[in-house]
Every structure is written in structure tokens, then in C-alpha cells.
C-alpha positions as a printed NumPy array, in Angstrom:
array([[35.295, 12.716, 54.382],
       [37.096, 14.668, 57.303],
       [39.014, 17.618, 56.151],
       [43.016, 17.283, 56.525],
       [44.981, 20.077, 57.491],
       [49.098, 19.245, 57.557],
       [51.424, 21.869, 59.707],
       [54.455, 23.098, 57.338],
       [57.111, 24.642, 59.548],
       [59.574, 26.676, 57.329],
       [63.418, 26.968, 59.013],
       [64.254, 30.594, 58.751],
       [67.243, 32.717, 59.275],
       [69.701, 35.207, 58.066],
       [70.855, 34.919, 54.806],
       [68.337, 32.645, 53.757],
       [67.606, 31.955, 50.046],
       [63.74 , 33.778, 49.308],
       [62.718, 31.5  , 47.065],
       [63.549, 28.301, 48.956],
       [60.848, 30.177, 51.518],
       [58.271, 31.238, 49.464],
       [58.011, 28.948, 46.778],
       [56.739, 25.636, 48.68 ],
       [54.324, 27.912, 50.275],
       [52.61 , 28.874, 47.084],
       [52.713, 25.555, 46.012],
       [50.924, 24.44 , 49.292],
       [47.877, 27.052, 49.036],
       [46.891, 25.852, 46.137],
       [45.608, 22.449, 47.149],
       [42.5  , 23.83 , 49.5  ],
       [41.279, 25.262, 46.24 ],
       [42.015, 21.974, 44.415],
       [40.074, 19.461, 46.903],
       [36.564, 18.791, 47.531],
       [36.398, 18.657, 51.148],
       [39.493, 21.669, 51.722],
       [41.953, 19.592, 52.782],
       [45.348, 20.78 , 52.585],
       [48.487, 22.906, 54.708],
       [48.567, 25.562, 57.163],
       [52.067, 26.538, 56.601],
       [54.488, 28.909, 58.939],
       [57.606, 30.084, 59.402],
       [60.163, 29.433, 62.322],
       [62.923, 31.406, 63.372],
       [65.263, 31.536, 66.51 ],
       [63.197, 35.372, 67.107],
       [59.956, 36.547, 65.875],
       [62.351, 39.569, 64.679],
       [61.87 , 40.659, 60.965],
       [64.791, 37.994, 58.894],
       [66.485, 39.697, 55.87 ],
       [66.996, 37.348, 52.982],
       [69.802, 36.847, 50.449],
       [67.702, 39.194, 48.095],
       [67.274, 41.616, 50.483],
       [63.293, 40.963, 51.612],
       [62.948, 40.98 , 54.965],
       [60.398, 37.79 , 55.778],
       [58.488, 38.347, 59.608],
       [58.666, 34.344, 61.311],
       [55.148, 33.249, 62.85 ],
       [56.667, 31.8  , 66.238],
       [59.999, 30.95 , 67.131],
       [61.817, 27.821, 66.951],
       [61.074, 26.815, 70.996],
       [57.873, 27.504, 70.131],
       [57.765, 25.102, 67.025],
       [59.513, 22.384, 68.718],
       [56.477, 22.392, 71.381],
       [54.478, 20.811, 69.216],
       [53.821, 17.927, 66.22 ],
       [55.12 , 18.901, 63.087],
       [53.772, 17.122, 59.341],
       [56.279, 18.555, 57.554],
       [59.397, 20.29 , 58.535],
       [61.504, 22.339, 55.478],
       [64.787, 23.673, 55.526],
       [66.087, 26.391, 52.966],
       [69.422, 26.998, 52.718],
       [71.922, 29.518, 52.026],
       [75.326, 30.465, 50.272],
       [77.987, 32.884, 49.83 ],
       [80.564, 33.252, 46.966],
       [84.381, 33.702, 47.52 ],
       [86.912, 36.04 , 45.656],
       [87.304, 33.324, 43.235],
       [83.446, 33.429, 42.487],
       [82.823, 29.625, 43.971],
       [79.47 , 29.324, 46.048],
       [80.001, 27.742, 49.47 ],
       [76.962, 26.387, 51.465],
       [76.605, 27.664, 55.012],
       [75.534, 26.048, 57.933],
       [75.302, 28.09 , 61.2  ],
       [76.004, 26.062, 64.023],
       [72.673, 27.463, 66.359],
       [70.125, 26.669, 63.001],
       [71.057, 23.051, 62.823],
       [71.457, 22.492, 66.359],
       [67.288, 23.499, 66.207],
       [67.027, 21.798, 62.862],
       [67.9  , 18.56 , 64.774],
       [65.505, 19.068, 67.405],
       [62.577, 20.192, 65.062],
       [63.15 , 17.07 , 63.048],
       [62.569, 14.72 , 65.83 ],
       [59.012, 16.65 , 66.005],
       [58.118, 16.57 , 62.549],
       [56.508, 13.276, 60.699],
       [58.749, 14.151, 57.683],
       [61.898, 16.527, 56.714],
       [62.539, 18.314, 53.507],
       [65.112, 20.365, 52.193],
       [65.326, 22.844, 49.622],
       [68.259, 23.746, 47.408],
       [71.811, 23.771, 49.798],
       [69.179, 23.008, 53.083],
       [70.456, 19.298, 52.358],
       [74.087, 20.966, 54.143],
       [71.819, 21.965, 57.135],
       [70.592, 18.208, 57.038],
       [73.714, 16.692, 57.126],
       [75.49 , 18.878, 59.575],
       [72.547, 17.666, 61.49 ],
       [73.454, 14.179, 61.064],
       [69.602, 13.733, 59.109],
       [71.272, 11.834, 55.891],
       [73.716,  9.845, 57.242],
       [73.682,  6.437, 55.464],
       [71.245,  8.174, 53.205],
       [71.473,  9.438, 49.405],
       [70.769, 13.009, 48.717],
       [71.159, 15.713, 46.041],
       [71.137, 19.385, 46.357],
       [72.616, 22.545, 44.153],
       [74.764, 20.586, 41.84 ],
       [77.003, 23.977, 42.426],
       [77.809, 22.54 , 46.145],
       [77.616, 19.303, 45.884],
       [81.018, 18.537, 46.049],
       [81.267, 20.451, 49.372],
       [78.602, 18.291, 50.938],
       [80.284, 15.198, 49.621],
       [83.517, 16.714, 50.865],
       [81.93 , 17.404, 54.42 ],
       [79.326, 14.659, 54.949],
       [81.712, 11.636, 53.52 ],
       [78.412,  9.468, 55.15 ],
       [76.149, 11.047, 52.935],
       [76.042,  9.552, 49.318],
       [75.334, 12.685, 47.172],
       [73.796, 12.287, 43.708],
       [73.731, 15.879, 42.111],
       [71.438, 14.482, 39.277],
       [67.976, 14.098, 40.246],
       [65.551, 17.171, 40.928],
       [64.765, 15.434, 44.4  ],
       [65.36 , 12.278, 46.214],
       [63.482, 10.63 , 48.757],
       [65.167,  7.976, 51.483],
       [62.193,  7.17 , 53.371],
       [60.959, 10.751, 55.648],
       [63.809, 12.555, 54.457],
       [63.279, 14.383, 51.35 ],
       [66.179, 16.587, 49.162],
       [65.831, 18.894, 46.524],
       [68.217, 20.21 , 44.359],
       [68.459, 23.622, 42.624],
       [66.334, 26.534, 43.424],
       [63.416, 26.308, 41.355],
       [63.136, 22.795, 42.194],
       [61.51 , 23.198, 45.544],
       [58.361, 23.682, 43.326],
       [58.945, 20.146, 42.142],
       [59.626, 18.956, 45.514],
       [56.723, 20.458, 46.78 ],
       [54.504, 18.812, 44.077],
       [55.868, 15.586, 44.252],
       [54.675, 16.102, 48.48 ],
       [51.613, 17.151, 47.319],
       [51.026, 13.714, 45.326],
       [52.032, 12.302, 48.28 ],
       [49.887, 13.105, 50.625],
       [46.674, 14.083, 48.587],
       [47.141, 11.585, 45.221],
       [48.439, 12.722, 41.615],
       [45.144, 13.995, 40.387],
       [45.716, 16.676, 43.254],
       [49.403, 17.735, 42.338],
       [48.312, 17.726, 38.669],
       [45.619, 20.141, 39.337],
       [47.65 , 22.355, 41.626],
       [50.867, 22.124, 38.808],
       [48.32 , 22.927, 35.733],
       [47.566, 26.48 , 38.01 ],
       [51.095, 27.367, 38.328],
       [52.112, 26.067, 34.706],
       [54.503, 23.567, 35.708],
       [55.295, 20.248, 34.773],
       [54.426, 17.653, 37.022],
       [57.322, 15.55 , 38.091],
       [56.994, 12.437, 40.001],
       [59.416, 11.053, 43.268],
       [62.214, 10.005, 41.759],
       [61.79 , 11.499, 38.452],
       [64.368, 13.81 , 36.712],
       [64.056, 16.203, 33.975],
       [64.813, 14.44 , 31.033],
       [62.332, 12.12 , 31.855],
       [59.438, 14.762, 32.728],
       [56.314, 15.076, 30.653],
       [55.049, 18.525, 30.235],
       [51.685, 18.996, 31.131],
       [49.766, 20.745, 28.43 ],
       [48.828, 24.184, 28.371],
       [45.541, 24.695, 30.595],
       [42.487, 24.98 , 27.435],
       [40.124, 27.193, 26.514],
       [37.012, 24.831, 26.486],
       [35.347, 22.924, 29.148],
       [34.665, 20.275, 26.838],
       [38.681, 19.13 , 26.08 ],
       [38.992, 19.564, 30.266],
       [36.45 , 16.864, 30.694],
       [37.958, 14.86 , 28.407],
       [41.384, 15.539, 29.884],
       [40.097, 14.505, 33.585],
       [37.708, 11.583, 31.869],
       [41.541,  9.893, 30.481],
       [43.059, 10.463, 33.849],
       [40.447,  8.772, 35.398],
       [40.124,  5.919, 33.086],
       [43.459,  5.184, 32.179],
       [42.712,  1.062, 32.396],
       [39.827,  1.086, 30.337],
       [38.655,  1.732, 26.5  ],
       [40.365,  5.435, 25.715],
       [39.951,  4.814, 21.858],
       [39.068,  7.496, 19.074],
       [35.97 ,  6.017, 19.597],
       [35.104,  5.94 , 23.012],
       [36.543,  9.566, 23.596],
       [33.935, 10.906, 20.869],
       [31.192,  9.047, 22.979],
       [31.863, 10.471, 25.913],
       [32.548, 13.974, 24.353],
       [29.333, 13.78 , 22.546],
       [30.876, 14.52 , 19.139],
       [32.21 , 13.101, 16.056],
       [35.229, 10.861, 15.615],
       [36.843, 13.587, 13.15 ],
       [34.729, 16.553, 15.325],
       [37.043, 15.104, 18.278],
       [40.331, 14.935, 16.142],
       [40.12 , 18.241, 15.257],
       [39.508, 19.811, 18.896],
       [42.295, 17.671, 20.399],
       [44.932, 19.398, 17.452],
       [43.397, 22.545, 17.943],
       [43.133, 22.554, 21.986],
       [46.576, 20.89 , 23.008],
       [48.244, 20.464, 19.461],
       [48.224, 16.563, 19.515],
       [45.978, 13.526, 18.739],
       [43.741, 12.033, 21.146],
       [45.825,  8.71 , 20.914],
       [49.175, 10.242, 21.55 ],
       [47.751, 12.058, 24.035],
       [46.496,  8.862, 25.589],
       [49.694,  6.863, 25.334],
       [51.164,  9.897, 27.238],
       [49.327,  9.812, 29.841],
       [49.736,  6.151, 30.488],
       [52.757,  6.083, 30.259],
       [52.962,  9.08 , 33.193],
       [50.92 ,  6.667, 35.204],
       [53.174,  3.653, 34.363],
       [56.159,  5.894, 35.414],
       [55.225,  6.413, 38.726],
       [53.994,  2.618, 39.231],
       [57.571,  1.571, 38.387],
       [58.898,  4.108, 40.484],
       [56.765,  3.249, 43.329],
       [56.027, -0.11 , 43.524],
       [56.736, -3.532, 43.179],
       [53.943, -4.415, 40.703],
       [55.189, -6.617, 37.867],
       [55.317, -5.418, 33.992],
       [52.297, -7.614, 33.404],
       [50.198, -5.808, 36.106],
       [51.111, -2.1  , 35.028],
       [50.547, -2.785, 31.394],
       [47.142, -4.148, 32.754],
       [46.102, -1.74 , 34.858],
       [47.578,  1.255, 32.821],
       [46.044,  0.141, 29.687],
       [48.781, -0.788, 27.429],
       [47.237, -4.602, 27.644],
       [50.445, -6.234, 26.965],
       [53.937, -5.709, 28.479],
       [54.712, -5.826, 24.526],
       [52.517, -2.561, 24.022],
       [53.722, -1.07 , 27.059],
       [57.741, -1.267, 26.556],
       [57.103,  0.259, 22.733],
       [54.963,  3.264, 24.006],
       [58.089,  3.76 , 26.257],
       [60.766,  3.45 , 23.536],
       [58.522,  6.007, 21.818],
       [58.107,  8.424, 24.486],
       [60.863,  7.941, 26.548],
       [63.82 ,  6.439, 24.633],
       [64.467,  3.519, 27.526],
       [62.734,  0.365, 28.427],
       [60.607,  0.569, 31.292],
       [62.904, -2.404, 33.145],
       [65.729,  0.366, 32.806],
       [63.879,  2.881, 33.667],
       [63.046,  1.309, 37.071],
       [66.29 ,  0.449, 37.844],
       [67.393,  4.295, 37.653],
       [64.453,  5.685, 39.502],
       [62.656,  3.389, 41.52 ],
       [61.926,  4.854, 45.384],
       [61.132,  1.795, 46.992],
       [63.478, -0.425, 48.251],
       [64.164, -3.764, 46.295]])
């Protein structure tokens, strides 16, 4: 297997929100360590100079190359941060300088796929990048990029939307979600879930929101329950009974029980149905596959068994649920 390294060009200037910069980036190191042949990102920042750029919070950030320099060459992935600034009246305004989206524009024809963090969805637009297109961003501006960008349809609810290779994220802390649900895809779930388990995050799919997330369990303190943990991830179709988990764990039924209440304070079938249903989530969300064929291959059996696990888990049906957050088109 050939190793994969993606270029990340980050859109920097003055003003610009830190964390919109350098959360992605930590997000994005993490997969090397979390795939077997070191596939992953080699990530750097753009700016109109290689001068020293002061963010909103005051840390100056040094740009790798400039944007000319950038724009020379094939981008994977290009992300745009975003800044604001607050009135007399205490209301936050995105900003959009005039010379950054002008490059924006040309470093998106370059790049395989745009993303933008927080209020970078106003840099987007002002580039003309969503027109036709639904996006969300800071649900603090969104009114102003409805306002501006009448040809953008702005949703302020979801934590990020994708509209084909243009990808918007909403509040700050969200580019961390963004970023995972890029790492999923481009290196496959069991990737993102590994890289959100080392940075203690949930792991929320394209599409997904935060009422509907699953929290992924805290990391435990025996190798045992991990292999267990990967063994269900990986087997999700097949037997995942009492039973069979005891097999493979080499251990008693009640032995088993006991280490799943003690290691992530659940039962081994709850814990199971979980999962599934996080796999049957993202199918739905995905792709076209019929109820029959995700209840198959996620191991509910039945479509029956499947819609009652999400009632359970998830208070909706999983017909509703892919009406609200399905990503591809219908």
C-alpha cells in the first residue's frame, strides 16, 4: 500500500481567528500516527507575505509561503478561517477583506476541495464559492451572510455541511469536527475514530449535528476491552452476542459483563447496539442503500430491529433521520 500524503493550505491574515488555524492542524497530525503505512497531511500556512500575522488573540502565526506561491501548485485541501469584530452595540460582524478573497478565489480553483472554518464561510461567499449552495457558519453571523450572500442558503444548525467539494463549519470549536469528519473522508471512520479517541472528542459524522452525536467512550485502561472495542467495530454485521464477545475475549460470559461496566460503564449489548447504530447513521447519511440492506449489513437483521434500536438511542426513526441529514443527493 503506497503511502498518501494530502497538501492542507491554511488562508492566513490579519485578524484571523487562532483557533480556526491551529485546530485542523492538530487534528491532521494525528492520522500518520494512526495508519499503518503513514499516510496522512503535510499541512501549511498561506499568507499574502511570509511576514509574522498577528491573530485575534494576539499570537503572532509565521506563514510557510505566500499565497502566489500556493497558487503555483495542486492543492488537496484548501481552508479558510475567518474573522470578526464587535460594534459599540456588542454585535459580531464577519469581515471579509477584499485582497484575501480575491486569492481565496484563485486558491480554490487549485485545490481538489475547500473548507471553511467558523465565519471563513463569509470569505467563501464573497468569493462567489457557495452560490446555489447551503452552508452554515457562527450561528452569531449568520444572518449577515444570509443578508449579504441572498444566493447562499444558510442553515445555522448543523456543526458542518457539505455541498459536494465545498465544506462549512460552524462555530469555533467545530473545525475539530470538520476536520474529523475530512479525516473519515479521506482515510475511512476507523481512522477519524482513532485520531478523535486521542484528542477526547466525539466523533461526528458529515451531516451529523450535536444532538444526534454519540460520545465516544473514555479511552480504557486495559488492552483487553480495546480489542474488544476494535473486534465490534470491525464486525459490526456479524454475531456480537454476550456470547461471542466472551469467546473472543477469552473470558467468562459474567467475567465479560463485569469488565464492560467497569471499563466504559455499560453492557456489552448496549454497547453493541451503539455502535451499530453509529454505523447505520452514516449509511443513511451517505448512501442510497435501502433499510433492508443497512439493517443487514449493520447487524440489526431486520429493518424491525433496526428502527427500535433507533427509537431507543436516538428518539427518531431512521426514515426521518435521513431525510434531515442525508449528504447525498436524492
Amino acid at each position: 500500500m503506497s503511502t498518501v500524503e494530502r497538501l492542507v493550505v491554511v488562508v492566513l491574515f490579519e485578524g484571523v481567528d487562532l483557533l480556526d488555524v491551529t485546530g485542523p492542524p492538530e487534528v491532521f497530525s494525528l492520522v500518520r500516527r494512526e495508519t499503518e503505512d503513514a499516510s496522512g497531511y503535510r499541512v501549511v500556512l498561506a499568507a499574502e507575505r511570509t511576514d509574522p500575522v498577528t491573530t485575534s488573540a494576539g499570537v503572532r502565526v509565521l506563514p510557510d509561503l505566500t499565497f502566489a506561491e500556493a497558487a503555483a501548485g495542486s492543492i488537496d485541501t484548501l481552508l479558510v478561517p475567518g474573522s470578526v469584530e464587535t460594534d459599540a452595540r456588542r454585535r459580531i460582524h464577519a469581515l471579509t477583506d477584499p485582497g484575501v478573497v480575491a486569492w481565496v478565489k484563485r486558491l480554490a480553483g487549485r485545490a481538489r476541495r475547500v473548507a471553511s472554518v467558523c465565519v471563513g464561510a463569509h470569505l467563501l461567499a464573497a468569493a462567489g464559492l457557495l452560490d446555489g449552495k447551503r452552508a452554515t457558519t457562527h450561528w452569531s453571523t449568520a444572518q449577515q451572510l444570509a443578508a449579504d450572500h441572498p444566493a447562499v442558503e444558510v442553515d445555522a444548525d448543523p456543526i458542518f455541511i457539505r455541498e459536494g467539494d465545498v465544506w462549512t463549519g460552524a462555530g469555533i470549536s467545530a473545525c475539530l469536527d470538520l476536520s474529523l469528519a475530512l479525516v473519515a473522508d479521506d482515510f475511512g471512520e476507523d481512522v477519524a475514530l482513532r485520531v478523535a479517541r486521542q484528542l477526547v472528542m466525539y466523533l461526528k459524522r458529515p451531516g451529523g449535528q450535536s444532538q444526534f452525536s454519540v460520545p465516544l467512550e473514555p479511552v480504557s485502561t486495559t488492552r483487553r476491552i480495546e480489542d474488544l472495542r476494535l473486534h465490534i467495530l470491525r464486525n459490526l454485521g456479524g454475531p456480537l452476542g454476550v456470547a461471542d464477545l466472551a469467546a473472543h475475549a477469552h473470558v467468562s460470559e459474567r467475567q465479560l459483563t463485569r469488565i464492560f461496566k467497569a471499563e466504559l460503564g455499560t453492557t456489552p449489548s448496549v454497547y453493541v447496539e451503539s455502535a451499530r447504530v453509529e454505523r447505520a447513521r452514516h449509511q443513511l447519511e451517505s448512501t442510497d442503500l435501502t433499510l433492508d440492506r443497512i439493517a443487514a449489513a449493520c447487524g440489526f437483521g431486520t429493518t424491525d430491529t433496526l428502527v427500535r434500536a433507533f427509537r431507543r438511542q436516538l428518539d427518531t426513526t431512521p426514515t426521518e433521520y435521513r431525510l434531515r441529514f442525508r449528504t447525498v443527493p436524492g
